[in-house]
N, CA, C and O atoms as CSV, one atom per row, in Angstrom:
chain,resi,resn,atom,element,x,y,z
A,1,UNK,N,N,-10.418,4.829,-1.960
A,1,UNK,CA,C,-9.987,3.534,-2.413
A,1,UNK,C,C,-11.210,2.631,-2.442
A,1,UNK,O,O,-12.071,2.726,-1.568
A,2,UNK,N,N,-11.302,1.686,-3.519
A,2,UNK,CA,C,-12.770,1.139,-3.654
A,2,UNK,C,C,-11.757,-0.622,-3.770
A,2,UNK,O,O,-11.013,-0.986,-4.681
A,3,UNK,N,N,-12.110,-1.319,-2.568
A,3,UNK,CA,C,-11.615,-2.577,-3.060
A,3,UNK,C,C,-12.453,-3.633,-3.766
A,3,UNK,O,O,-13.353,-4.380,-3.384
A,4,UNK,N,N,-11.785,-3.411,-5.036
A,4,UNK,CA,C,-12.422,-4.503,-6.313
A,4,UNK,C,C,-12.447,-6.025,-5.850
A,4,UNK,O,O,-13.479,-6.693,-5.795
A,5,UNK,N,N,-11.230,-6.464,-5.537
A,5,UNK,CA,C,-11.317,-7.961,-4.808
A,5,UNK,C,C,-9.586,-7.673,-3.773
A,5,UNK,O,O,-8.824,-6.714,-3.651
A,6,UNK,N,N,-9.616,-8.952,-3.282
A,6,UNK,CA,C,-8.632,-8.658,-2.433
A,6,UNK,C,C,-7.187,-8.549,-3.033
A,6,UNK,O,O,-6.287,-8.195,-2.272
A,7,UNK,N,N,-6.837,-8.888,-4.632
A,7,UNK,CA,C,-5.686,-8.221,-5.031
A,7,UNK,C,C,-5.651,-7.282,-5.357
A,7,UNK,O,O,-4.511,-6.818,-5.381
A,8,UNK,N,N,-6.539,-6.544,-5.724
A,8,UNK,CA,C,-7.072,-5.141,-6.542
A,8,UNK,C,C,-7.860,-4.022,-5.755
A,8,UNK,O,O,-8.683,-4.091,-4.842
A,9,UNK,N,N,-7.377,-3.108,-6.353
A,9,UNK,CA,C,-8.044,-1.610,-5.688
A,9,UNK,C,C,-8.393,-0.632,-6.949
A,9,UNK,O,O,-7.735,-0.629,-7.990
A,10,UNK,N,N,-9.665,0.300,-6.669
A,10,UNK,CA,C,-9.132,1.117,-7.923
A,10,UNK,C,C,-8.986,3.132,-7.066
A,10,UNK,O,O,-9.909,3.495,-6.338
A,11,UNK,N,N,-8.645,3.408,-7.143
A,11,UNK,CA,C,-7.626,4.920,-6.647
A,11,UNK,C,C,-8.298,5.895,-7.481
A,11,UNK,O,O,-8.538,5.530,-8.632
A,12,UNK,N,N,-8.700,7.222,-7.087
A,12,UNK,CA,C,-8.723,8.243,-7.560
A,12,UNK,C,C,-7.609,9.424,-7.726
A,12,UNK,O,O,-7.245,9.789,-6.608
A,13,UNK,N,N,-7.013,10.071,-8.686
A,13,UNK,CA,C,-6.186,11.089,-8.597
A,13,UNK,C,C,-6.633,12.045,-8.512
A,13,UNK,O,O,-7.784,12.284,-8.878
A,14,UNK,N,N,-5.619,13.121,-7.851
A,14,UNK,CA,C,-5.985,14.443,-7.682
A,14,UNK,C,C,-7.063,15.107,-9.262
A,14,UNK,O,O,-7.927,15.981,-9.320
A,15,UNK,N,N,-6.629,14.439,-10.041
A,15,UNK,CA,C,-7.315,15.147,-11.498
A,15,UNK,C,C,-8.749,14.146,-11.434
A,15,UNK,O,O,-9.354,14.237,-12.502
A,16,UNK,N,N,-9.377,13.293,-10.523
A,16,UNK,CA,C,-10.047,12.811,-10.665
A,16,UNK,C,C,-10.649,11.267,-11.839
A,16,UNK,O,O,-11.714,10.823,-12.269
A,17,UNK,N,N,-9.292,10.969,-11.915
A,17,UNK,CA,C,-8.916,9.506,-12.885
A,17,UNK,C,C,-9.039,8.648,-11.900
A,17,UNK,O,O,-8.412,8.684,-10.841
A,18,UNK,N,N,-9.941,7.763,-12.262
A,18,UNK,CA,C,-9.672,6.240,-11.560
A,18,UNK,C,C,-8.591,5.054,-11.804
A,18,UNK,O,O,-8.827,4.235,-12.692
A,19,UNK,N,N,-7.646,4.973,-11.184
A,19,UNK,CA,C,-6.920,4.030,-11.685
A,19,UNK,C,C,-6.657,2.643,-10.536
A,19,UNK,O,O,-6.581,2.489,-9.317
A,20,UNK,N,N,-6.556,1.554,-12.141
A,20,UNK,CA,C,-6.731,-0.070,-10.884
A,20,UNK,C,C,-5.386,-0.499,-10.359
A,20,UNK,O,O,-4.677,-0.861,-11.299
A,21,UNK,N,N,-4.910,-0.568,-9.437
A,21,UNK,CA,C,-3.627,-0.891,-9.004
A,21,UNK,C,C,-4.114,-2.436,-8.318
A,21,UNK,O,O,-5.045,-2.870,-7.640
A,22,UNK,N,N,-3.223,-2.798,-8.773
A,22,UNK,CA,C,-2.669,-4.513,-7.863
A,22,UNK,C,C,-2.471,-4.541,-6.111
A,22,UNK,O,O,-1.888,-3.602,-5.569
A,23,UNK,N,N,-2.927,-5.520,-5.427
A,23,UNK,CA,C,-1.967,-5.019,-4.102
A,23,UNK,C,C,-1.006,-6.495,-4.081
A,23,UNK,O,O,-1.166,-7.686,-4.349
A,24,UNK,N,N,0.223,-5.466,-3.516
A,24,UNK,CA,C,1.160,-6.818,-3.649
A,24,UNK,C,C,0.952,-7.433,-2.413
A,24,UNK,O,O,0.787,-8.642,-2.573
A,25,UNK,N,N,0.874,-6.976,-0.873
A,25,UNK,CA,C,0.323,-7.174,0.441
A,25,UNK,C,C,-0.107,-6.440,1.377
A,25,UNK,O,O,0.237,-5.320,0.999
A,26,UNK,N,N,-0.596,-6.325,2.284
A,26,UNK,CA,C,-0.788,-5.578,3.630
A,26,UNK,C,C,-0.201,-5.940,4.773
A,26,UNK,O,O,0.065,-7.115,5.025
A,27,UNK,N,N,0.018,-5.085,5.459
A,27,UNK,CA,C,0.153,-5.792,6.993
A,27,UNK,C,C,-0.254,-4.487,7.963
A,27,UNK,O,O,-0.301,-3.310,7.605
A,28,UNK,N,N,-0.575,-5.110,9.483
A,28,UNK,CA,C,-0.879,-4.078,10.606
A,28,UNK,C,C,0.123,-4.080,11.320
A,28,UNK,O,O,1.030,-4.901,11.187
A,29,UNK,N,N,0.105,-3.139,12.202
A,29,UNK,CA,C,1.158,-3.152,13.229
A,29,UNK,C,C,0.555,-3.133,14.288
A,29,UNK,O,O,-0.063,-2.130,14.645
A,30,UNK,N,N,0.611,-4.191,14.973
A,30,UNK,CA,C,-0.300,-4.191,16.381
A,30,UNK,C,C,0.016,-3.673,17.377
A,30,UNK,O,O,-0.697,-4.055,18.305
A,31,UNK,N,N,1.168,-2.574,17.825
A,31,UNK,CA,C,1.594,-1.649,18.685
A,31,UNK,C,C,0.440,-0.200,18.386
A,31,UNK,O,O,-0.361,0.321,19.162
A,32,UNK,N,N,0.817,0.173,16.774
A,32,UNK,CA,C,0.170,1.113,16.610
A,32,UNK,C,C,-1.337,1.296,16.132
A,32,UNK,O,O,-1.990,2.330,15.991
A,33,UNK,N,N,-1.707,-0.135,15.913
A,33,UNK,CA,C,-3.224,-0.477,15.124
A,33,UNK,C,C,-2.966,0.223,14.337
A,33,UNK,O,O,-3.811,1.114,14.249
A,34,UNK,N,N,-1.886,0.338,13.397
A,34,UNK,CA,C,-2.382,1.101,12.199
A,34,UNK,C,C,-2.228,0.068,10.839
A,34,UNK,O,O,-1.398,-0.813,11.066
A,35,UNK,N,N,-2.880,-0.023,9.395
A,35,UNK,CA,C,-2.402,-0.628,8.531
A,35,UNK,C,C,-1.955,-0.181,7.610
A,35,UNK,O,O,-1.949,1.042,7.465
A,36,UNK,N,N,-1.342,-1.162,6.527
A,36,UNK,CA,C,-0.557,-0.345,5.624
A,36,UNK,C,C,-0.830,-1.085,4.690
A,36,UNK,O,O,-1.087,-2.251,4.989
A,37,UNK,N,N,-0.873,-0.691,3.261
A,37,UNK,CA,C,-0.562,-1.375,1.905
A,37,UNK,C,C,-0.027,-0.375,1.218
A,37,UNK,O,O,0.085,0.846,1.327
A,38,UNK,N,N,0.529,-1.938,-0.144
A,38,UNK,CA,C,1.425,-1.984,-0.496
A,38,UNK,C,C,0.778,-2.067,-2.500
A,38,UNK,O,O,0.415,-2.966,-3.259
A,39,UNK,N,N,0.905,-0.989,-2.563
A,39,UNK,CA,C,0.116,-0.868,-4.073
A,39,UNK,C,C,1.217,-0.647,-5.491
A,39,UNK,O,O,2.147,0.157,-5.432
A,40,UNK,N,N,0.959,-1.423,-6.634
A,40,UNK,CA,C,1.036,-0.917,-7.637
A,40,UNK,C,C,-0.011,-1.171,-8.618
A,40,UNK,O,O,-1.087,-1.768,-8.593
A,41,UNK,N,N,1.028,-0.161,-9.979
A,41,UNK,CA,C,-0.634,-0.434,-11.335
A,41,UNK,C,C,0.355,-1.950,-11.999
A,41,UNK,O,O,1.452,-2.445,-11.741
A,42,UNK,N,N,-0.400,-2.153,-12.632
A,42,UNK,CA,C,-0.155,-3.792,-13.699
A,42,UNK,C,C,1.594,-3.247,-14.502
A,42,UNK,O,O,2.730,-3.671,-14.292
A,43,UNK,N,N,1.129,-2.281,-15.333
A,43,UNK,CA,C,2.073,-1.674,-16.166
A,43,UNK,C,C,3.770,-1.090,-15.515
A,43,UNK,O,O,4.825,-0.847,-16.101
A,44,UNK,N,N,3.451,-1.045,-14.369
A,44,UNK,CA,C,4.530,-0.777,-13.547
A,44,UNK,C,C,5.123,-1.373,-12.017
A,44,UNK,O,O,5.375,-0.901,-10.909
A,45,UNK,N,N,5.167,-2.514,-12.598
A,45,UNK,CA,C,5.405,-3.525,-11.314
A,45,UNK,C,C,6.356,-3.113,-10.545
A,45,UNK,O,O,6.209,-3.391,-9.355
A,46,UNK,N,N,7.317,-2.520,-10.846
A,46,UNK,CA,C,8.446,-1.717,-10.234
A,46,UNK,C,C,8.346,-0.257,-9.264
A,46,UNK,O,O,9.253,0.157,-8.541
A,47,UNK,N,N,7.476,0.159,-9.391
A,47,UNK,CA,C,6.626,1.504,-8.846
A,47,UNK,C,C,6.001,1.035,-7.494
A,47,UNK,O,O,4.961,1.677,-7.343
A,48,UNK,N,N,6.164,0.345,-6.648
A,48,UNK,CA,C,5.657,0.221,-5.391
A,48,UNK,C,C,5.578,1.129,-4.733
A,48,UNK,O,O,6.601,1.754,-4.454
A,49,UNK,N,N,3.748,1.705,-4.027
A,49,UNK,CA,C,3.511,2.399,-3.212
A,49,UNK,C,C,3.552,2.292,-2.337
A,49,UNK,O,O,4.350,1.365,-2.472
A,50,UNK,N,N,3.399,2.375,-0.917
A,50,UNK,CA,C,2.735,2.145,0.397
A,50,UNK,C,C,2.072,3.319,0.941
A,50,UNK,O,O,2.493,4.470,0.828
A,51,UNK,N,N,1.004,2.959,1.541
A,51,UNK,CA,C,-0.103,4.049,2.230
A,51,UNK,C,C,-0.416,2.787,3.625
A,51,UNK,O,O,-0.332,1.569,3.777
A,52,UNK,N,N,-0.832,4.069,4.469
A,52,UNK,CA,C,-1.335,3.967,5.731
A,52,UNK,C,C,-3.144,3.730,4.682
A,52,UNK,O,O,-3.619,4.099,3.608
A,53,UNK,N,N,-3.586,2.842,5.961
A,53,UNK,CA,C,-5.035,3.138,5.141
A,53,UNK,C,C,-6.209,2.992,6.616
A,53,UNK,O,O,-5.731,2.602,7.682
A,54,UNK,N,N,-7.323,3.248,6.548
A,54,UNK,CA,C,-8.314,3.153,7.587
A,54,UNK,C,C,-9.272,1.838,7.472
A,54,UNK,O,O,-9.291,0.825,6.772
A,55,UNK,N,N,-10.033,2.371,8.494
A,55,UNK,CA,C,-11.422,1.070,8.275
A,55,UNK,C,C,-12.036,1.130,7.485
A,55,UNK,O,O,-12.592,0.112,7.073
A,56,UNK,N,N,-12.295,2.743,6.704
A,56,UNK,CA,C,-13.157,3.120,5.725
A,56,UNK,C,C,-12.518,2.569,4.683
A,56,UNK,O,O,-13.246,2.669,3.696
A,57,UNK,N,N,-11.222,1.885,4.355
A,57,UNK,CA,C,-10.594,1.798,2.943
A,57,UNK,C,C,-9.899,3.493,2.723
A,57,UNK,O,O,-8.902,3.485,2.001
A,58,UNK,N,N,-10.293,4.821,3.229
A,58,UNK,CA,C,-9.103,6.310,2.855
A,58,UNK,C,C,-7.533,5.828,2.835
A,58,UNK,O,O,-6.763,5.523,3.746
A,59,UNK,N,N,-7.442,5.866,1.966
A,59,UNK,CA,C,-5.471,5.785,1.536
A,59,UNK,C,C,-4.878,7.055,2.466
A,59,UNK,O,O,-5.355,8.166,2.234
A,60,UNK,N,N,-4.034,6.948,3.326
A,60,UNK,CA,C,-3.603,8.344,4.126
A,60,UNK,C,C,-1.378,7.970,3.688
A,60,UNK,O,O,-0.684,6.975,3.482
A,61,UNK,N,N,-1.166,9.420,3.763
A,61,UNK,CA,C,-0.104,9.448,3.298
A,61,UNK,C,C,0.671,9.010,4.866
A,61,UNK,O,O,0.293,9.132,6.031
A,62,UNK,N,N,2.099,8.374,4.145
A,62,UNK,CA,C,2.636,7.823,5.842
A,62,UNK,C,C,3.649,9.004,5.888
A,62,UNK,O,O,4.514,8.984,5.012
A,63,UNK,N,N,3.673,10.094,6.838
A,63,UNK,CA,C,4.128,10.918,7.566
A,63,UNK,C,C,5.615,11.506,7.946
A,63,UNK,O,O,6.462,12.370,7.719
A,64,UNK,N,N,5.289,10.458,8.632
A,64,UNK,CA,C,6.425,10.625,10.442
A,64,UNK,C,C,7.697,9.571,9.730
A,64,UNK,O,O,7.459,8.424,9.351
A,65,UNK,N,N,8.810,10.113,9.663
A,65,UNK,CA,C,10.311,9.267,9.314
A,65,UNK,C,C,9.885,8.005,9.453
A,65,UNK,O,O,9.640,7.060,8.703
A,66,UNK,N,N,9.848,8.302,10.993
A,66,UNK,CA,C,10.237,6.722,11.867
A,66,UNK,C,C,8.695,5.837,10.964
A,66,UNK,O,O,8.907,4.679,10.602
A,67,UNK,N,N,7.793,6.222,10.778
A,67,UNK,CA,C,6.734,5.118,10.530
A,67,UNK,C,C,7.156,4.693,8.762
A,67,UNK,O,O,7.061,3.566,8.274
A,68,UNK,N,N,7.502,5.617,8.237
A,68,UNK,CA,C,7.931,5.310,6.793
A,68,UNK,C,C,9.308,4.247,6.577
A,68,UNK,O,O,9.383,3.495,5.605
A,69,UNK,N,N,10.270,4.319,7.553
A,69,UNK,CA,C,11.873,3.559,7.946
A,69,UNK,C,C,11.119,2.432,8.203
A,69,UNK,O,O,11.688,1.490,7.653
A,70,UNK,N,N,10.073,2.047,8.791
A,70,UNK,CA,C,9.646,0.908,9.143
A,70,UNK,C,C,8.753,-0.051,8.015
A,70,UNK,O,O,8.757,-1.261,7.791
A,71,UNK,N,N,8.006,1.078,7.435
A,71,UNK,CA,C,7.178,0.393,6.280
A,71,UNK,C,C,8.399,-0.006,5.412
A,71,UNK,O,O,8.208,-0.961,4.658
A,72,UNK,N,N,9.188,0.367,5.404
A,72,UNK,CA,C,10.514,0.037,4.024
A,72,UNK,C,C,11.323,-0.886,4.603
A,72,UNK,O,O,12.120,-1.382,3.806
A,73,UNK,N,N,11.395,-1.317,5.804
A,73,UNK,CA,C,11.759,-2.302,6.190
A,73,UNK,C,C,11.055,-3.569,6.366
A,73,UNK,O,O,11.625,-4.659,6.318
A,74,UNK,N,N,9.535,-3.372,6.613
A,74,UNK,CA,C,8.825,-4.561,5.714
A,74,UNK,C,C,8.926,-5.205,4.481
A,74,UNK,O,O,8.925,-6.393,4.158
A,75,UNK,N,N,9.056,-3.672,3.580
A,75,UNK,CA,C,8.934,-4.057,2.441
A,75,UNK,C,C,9.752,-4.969,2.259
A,75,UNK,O,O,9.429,-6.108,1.921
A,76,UNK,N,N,11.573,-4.362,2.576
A,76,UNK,CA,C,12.600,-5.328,2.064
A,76,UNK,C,C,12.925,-6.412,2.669
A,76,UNK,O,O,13.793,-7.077,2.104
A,77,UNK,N,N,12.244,-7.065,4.262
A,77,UNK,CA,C,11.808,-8.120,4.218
A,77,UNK,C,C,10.777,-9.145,3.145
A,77,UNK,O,O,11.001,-10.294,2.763
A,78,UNK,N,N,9.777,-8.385,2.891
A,78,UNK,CA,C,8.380,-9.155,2.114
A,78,UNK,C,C,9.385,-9.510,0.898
A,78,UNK,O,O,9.219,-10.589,0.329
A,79,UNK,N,N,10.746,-8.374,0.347
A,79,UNK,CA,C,10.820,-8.670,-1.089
A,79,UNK,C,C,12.095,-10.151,-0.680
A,79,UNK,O,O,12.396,-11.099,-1.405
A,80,UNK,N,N,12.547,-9.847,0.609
A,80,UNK,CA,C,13.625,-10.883,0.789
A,80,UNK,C,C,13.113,-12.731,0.826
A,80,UNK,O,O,13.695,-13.814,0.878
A,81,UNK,N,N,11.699,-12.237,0.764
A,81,UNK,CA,C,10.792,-13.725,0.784
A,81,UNK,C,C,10.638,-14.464,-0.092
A,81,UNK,O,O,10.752,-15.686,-0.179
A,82,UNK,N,N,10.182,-13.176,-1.241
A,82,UNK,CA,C,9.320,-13.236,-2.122
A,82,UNK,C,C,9.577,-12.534,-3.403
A,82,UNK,O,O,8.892,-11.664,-3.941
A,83,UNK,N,N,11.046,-13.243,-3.916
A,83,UNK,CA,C,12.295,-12.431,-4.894
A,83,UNK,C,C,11.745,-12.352,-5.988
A,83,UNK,O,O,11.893,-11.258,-6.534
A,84,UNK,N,N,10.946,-13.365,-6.729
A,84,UNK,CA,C,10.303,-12.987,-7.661
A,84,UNK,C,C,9.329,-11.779,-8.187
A,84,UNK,O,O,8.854,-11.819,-9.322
């Protein structure tokens, strides 16, 4: 993950394509120090990702049930904020 500015990222795919995704937000979890964002591309505002990510900026896939039940419960807080 290469961060372009702080709304933007651009991503490599397995086929080796760079693509620029938006970030809609981040947040940490200060129990687990771990962080998370919250990515899409322009063209598909509806396609929301989330990844665990490091200090280095590595996108890591989120795992474990329980840590994924939780990122999706951010989410549908962040979207209960922020309906637009």
């Amino acid at each position: 993950m290469d961060l372009i500015d702080e709304k933007q990222i651009a991503i490599e795919d397995e086929d080796g394509n760079r693509h620029l995704m938006e970030i809609l937000f981040t947040y940490e979890h200060p129990e687990r120090k771990k962080k998370y964002v919250f990515i899409y591309e322009k063209d598909s505002p509806e396609d929301i990702m989330a990844f665990e990510y490091n200090d280095d900026g590595e996108l890591l896939e989120i795992e474990s049930d329980e840590e994924y039940e939780e990122v999706e419960e951010v989410f549908n807080a962040f979207m209960e904020e922020h309906p637009e």
